[in-house]
N, CA, C and O atoms as CSV, one atom per row, in Angstrom:
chain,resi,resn,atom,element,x,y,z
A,1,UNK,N,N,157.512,65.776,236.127
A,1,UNK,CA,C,156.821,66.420,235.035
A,1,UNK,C,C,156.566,65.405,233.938
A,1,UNK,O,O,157.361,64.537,233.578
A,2,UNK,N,N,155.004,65.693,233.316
A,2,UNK,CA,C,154.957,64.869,232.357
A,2,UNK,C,C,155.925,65.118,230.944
A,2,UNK,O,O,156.635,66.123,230.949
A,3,UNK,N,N,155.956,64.271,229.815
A,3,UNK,CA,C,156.152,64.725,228.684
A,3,UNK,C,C,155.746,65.939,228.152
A,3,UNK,O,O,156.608,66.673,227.669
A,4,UNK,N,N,154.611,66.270,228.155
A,4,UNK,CA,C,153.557,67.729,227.695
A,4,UNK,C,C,153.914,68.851,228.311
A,4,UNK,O,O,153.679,69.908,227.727
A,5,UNK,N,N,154.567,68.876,229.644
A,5,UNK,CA,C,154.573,69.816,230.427
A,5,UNK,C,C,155.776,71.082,229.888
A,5,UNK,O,O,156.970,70.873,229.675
A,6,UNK,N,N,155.208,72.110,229.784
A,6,UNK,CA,C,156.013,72.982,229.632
A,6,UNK,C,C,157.135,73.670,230.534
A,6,UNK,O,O,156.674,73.939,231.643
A,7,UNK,N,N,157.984,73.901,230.439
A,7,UNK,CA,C,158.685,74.606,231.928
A,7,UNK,C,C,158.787,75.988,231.528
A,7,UNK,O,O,159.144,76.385,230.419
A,8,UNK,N,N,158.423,76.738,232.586
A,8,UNK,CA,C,158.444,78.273,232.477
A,8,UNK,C,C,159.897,78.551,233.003
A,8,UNK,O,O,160.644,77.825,233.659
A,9,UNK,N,N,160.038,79.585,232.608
A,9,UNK,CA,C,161.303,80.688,232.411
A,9,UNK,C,C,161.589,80.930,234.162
A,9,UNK,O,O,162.465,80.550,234.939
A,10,UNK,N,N,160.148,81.902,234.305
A,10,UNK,CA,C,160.598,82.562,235.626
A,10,UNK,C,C,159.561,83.901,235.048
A,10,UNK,O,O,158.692,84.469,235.710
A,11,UNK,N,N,159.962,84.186,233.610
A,11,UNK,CA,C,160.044,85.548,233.573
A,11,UNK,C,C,158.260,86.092,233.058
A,11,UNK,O,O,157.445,85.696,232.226
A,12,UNK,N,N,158.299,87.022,233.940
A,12,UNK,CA,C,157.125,87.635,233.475
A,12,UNK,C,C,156.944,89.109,232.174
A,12,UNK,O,O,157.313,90.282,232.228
A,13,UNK,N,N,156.411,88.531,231.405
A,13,UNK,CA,C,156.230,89.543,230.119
A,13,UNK,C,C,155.475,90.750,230.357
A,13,UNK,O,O,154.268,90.709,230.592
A,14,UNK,N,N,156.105,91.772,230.309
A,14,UNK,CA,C,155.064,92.833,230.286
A,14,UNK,C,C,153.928,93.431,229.845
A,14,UNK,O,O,153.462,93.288,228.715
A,15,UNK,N,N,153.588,93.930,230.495
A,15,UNK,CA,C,152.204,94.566,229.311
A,15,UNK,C,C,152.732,95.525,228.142
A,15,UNK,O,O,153.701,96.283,228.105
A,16,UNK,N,N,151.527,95.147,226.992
A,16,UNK,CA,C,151.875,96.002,226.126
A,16,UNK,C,C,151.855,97.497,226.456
A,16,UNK,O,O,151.593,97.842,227.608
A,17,UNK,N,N,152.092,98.313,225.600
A,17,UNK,CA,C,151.988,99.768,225.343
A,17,UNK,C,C,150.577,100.053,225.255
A,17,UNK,O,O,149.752,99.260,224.801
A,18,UNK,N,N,150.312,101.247,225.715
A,18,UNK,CA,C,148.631,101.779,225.588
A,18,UNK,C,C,148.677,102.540,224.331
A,18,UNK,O,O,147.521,102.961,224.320
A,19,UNK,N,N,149.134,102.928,223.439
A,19,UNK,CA,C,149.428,103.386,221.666
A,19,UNK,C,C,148.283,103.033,221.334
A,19,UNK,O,O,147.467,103.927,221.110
A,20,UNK,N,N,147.752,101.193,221.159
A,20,UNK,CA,C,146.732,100.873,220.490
A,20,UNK,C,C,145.102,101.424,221.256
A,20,UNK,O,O,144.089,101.659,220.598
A,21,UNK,N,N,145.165,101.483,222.061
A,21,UNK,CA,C,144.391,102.043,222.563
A,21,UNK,C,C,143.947,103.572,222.113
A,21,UNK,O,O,142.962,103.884,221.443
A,22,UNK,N,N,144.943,104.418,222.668
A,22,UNK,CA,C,144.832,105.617,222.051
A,22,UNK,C,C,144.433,105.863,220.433
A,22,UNK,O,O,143.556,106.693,220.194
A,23,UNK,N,N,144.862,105.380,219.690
A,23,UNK,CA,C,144.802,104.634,217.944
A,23,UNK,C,C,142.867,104.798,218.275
A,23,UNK,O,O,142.013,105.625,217.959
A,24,UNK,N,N,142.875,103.643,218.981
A,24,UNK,CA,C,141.147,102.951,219.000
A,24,UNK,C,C,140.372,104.028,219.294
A,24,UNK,O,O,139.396,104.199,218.564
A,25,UNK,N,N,140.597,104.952,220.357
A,25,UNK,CA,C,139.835,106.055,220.958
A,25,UNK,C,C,139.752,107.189,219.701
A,25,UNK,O,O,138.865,107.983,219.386
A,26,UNK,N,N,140.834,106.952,219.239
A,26,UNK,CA,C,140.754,108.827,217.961
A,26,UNK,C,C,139.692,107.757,216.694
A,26,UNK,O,O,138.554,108.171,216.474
A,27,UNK,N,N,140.088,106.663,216.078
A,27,UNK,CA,C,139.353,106.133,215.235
A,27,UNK,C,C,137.784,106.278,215.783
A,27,UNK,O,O,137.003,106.792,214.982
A,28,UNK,N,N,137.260,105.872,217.069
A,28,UNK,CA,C,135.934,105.906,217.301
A,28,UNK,C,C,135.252,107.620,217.489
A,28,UNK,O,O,134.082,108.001,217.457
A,29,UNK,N,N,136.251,108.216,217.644
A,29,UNK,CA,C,135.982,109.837,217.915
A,29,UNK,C,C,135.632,110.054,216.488
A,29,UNK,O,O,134.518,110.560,216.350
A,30,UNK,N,N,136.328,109.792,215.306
A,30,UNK,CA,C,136.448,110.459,213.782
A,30,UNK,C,C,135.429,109.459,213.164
A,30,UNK,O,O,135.041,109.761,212.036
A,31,UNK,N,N,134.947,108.358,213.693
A,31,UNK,CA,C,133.787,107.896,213.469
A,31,UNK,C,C,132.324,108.505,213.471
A,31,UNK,O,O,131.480,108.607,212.581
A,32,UNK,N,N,132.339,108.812,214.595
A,32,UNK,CA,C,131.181,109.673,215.811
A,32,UNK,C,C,131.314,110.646,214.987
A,32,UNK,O,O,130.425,110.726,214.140
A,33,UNK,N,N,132.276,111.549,214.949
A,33,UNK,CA,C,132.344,112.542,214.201
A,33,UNK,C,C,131.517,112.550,212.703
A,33,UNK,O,O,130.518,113.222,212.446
A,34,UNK,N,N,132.010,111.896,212.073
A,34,UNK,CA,C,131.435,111.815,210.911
A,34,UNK,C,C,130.532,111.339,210.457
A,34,UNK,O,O,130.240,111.306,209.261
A,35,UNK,N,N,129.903,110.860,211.428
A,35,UNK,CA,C,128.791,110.750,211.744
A,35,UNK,C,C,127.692,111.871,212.049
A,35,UNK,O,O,126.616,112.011,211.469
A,36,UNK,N,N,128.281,112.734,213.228
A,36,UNK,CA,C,127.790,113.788,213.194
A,36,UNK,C,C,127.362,115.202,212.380
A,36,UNK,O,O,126.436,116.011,212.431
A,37,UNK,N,N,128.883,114.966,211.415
A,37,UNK,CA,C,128.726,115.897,210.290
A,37,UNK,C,C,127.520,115.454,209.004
A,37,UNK,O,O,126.888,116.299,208.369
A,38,UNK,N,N,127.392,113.968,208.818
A,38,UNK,CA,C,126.638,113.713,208.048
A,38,UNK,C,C,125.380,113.985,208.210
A,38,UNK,O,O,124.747,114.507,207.292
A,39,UNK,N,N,124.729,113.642,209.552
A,39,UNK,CA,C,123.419,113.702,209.861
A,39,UNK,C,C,123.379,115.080,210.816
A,39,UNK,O,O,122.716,114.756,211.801
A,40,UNK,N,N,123.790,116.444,210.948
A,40,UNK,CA,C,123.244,117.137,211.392
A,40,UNK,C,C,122.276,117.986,212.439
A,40,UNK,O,O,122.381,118.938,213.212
A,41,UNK,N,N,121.047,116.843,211.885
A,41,UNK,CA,C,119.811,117.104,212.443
A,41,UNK,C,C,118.891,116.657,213.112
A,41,UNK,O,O,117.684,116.870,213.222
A,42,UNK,N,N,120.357,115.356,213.975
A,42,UNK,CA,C,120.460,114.388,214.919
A,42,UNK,C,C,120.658,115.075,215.772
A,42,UNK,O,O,121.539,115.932,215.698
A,43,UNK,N,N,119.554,114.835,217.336
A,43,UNK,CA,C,119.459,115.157,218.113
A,43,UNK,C,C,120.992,114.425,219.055
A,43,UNK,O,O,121.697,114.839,219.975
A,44,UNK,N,N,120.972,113.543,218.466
A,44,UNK,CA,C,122.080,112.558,219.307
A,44,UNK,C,C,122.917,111.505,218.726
A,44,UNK,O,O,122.204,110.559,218.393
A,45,UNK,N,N,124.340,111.279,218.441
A,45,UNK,CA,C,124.927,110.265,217.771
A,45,UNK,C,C,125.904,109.615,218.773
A,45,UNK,O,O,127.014,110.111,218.966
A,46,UNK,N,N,125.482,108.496,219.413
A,46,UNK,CA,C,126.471,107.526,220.123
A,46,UNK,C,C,126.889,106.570,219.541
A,46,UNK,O,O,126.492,106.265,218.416
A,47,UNK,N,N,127.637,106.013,220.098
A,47,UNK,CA,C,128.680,104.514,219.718
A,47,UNK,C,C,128.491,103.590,220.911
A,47,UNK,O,O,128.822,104.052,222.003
A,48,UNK,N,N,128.024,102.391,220.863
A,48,UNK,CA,C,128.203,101.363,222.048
A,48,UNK,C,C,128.893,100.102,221.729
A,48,UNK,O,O,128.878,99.888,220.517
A,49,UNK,N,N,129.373,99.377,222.284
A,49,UNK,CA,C,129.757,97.787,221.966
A,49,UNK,C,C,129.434,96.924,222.965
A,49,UNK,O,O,129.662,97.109,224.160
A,50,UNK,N,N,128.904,95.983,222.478
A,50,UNK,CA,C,128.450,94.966,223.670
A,50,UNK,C,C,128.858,93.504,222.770
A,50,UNK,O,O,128.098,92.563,222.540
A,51,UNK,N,N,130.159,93.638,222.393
A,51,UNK,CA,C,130.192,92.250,221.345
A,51,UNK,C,C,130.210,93.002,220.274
A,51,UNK,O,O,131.224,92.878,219.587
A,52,UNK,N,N,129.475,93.689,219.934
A,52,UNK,CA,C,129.390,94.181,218.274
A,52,UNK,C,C,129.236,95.792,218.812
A,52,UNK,O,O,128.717,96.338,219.785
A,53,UNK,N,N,130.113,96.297,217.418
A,53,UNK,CA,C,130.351,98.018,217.653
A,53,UNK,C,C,128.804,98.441,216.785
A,53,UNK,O,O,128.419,98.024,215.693
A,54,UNK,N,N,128.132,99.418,217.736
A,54,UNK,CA,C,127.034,99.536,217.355
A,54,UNK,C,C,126.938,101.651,217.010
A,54,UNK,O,O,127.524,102.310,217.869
A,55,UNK,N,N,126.504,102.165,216.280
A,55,UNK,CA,C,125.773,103.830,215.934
A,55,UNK,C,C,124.871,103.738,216.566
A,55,UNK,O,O,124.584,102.576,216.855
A,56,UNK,N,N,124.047,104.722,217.061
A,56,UNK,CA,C,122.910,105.023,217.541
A,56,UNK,C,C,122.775,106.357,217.084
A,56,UNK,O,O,123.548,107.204,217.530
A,57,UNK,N,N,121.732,106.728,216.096
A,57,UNK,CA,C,121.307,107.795,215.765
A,57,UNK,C,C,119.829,108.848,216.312
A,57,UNK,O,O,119.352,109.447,215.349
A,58,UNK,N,N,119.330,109.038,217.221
A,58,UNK,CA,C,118.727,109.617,217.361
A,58,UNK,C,C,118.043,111.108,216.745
A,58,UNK,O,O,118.888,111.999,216.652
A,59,UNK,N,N,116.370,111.573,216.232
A,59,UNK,CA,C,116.548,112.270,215.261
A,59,UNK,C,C,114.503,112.590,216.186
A,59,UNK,O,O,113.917,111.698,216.800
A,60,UNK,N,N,113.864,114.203,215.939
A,60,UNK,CA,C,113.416,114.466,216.468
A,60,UNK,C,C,112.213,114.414,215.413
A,60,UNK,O,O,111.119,114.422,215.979
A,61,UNK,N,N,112.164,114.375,214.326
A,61,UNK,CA,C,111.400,114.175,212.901
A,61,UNK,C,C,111.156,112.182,212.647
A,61,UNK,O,O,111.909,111.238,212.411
A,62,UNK,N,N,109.861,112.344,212.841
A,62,UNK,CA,C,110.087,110.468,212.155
A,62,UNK,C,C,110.436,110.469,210.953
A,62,UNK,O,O,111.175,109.552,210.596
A,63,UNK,N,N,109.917,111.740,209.718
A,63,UNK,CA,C,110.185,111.611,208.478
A,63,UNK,C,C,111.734,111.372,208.250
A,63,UNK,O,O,112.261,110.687,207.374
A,64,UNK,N,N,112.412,112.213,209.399
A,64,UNK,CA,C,114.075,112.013,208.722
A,64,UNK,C,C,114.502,110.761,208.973
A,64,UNK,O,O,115.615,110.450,208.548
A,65,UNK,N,N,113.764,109.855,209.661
A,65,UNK,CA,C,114.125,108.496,209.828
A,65,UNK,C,C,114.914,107.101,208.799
A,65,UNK,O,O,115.765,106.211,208.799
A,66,UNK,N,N,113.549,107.970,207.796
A,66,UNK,CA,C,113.990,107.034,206.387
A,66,UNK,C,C,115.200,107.312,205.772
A,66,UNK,O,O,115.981,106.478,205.314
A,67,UNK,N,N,115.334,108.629,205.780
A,67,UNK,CA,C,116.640,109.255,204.983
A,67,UNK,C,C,118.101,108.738,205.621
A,67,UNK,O,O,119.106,108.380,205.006
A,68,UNK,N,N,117.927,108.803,206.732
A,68,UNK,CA,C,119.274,108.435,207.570
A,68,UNK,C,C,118.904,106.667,207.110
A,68,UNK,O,O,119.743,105.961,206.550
A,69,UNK,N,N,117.730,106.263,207.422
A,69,UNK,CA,C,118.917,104.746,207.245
A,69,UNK,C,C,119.254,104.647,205.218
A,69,UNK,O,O,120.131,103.870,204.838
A,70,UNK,N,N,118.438,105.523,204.128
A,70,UNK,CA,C,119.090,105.221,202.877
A,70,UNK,C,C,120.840,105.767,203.019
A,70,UNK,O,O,121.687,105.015,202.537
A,71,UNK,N,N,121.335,107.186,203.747
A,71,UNK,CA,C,122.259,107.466,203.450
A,71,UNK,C,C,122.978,106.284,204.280
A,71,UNK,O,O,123.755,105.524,203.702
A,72,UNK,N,N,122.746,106.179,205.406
A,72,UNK,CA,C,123.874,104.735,206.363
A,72,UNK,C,C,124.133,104.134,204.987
A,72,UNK,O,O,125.179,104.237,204.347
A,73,UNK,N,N,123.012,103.486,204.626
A,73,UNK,CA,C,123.587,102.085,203.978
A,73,UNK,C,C,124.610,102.226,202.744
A,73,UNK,O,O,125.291,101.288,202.332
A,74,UNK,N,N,124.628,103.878,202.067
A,74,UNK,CA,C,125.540,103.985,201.373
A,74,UNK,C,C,126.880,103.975,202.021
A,74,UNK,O,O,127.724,103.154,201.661
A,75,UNK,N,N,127.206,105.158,203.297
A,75,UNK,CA,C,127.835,105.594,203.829
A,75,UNK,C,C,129.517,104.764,203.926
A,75,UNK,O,O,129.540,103.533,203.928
A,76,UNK,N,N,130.629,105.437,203.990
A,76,UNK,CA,C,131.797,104.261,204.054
A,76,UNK,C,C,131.756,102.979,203.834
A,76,UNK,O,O,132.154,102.040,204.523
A,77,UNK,N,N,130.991,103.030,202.317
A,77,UNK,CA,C,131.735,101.747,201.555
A,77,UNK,C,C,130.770,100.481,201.980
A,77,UNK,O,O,131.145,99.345,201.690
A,78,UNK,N,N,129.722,100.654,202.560
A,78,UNK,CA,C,129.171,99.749,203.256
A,78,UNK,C,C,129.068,99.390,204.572
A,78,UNK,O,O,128.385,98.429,204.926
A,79,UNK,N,N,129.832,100.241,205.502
A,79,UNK,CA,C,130.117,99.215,206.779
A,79,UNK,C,C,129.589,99.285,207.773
A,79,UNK,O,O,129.901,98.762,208.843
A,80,UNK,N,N,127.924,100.557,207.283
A,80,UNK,CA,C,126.949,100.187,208.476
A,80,UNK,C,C,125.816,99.069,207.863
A,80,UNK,O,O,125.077,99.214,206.889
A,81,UNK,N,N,125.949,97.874,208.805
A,81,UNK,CA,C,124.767,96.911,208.815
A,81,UNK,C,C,123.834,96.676,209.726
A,81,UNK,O,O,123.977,97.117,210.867
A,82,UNK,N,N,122.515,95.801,209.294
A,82,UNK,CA,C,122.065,96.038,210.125
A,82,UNK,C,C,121.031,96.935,210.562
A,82,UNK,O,O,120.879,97.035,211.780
A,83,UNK,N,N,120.549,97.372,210.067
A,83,UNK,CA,C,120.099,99.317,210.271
A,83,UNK,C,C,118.472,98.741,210.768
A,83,UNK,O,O,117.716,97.805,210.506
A,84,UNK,N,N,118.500,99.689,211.450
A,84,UNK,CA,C,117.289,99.222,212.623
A,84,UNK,C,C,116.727,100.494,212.637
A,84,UNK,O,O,117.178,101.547,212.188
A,85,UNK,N,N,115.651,100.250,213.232
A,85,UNK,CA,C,115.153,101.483,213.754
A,85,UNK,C,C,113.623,101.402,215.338
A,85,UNK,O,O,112.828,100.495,215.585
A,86,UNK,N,N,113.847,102.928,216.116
A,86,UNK,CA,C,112.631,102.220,217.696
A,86,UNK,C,C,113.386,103.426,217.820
A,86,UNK,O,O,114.284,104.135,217.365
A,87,UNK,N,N,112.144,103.183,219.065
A,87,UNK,CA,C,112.337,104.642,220.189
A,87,UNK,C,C,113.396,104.915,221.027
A,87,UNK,O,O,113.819,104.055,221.800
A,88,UNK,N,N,113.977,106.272,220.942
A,88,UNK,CA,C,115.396,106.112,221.534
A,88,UNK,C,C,114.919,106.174,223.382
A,88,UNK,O,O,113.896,106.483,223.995
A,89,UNK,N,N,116.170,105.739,223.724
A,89,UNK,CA,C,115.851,105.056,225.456
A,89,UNK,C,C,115.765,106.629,225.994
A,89,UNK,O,O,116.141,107.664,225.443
A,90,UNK,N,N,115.140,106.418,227.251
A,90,UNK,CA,C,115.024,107.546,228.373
A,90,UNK,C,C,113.830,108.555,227.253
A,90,UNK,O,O,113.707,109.673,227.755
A,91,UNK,N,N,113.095,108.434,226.113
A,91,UNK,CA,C,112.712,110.002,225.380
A,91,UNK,C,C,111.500,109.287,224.690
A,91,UNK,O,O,111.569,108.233,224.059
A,92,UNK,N,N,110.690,109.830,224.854
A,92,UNK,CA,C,109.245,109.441,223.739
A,92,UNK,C,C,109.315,110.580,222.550
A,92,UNK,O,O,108.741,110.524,221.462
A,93,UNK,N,N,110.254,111.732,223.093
A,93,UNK,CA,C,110.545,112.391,221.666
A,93,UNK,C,C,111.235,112.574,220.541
A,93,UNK,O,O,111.330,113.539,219.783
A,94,UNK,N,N,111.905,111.048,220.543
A,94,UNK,CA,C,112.862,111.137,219.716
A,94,UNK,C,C,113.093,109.583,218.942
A,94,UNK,O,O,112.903,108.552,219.589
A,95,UNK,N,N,113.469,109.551,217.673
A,95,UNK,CA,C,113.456,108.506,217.339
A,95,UNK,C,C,114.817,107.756,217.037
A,95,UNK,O,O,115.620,108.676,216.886
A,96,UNK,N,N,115.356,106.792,216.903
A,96,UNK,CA,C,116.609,106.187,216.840
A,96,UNK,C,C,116.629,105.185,215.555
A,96,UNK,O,O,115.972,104.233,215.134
A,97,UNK,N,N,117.576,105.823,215.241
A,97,UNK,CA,C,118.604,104.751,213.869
A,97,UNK,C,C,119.596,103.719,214.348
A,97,UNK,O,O,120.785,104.024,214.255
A,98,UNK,N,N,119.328,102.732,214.765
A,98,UNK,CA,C,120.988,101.991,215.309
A,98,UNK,C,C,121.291,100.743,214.062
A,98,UNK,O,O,120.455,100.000,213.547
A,99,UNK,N,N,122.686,100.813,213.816
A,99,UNK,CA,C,123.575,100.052,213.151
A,99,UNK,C,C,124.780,99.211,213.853
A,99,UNK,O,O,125.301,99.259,214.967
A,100,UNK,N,N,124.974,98.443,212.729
A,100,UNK,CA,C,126.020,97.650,213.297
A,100,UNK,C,C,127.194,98.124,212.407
A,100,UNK,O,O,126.911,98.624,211.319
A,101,UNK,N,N,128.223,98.032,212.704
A,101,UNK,CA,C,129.564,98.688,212.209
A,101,UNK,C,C,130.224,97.620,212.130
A,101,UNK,O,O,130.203,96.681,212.926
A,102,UNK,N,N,131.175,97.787,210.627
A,102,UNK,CA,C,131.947,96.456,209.898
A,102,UNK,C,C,132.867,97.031,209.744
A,102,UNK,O,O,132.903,98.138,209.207
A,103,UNK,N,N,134.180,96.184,210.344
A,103,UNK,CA,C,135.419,97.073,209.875
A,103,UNK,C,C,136.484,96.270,210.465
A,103,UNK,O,O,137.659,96.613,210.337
């Protein structure tokens, strides 16, 4: 063995507890949620992550379009960025709000 070389134990460390997990799942539920309570008159409110935790608001009015992204940008303190807007996937009848989520 060189100088650098570390020597292992033997022992293998377990996996953590699934707690944080569960934690992660109710936080993104009471997210969604409140989400849902805010905007109403959203045909559809998802959550995705691909690298970055993303809203997707879907809404059947283009006019309510504008309104949802002024309230986002107030919304919890700031922590939707980002605020976009296009046609939501699979629907020519519906329009989509997506954000990026800071937290």
């Amino acid at each position: 063995m060189t100088g650098n070389a570390v020597q292992s134990s033997g022992q293998i460390e377990p996996f953590p507890k699934n707690a944080p997990t569960r934690a992660m799942s109710e936080n993104l539920g009471q997210l969604r949620d409140m989400l849902r309570s805010e905007f109403p008159e959203a045909a559809a409110v998802t959550l995705s992550f691909d690298g970055t935790l993303k809203a997707h608001i879907d809404v059947r009015k283009s006019e309510e379009v504008m309104l949802i992204e002024a309230r986002l940008a107030s919304l919890a303190g700031g922590a939707f960025t980002n605020i976009r807007r296009g046609p939501a996937n699979h629907s020519a009848f519906l329009h989509r709000v997506s954000t990026q989520i800071q937290r």
